[in-house]
Phi, psi and omega in degrees: 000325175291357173303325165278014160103008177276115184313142152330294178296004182251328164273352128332294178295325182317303210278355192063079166236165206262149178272161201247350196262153178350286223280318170321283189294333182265317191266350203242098170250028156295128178289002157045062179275336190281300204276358156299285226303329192274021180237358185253324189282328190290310170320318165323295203308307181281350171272322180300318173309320192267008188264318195287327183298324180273350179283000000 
């Protein structure tokens, strides 16, 4: 996916994987909700293309 221009850290935060450094794990509770979603729309966007493509 990052091939579509999707940051590593933002499919981290997709995937729930734990941040690893202090300030991450104590201080950064924002739930990154805008940018799962524009990462989930896109990850649509591209399947449906390659679906519509096998039809």
């Amino acid at each position: 996916m990052t091939a579509l221009g999707i940051p590593k850290t933002d499919l981290d935060k997709l995937n729930n994987h734990a941040a690893q450094d202090v300030s991450a794990k104590l201080y950064d509770m924002h739930e990154y909700l805008e940018k799962k979603t524009a990462t989930i729309e896109t990850w649509d966007r591209v399947l449906g293309e390659e679906i519509s493509k096998q039809k």
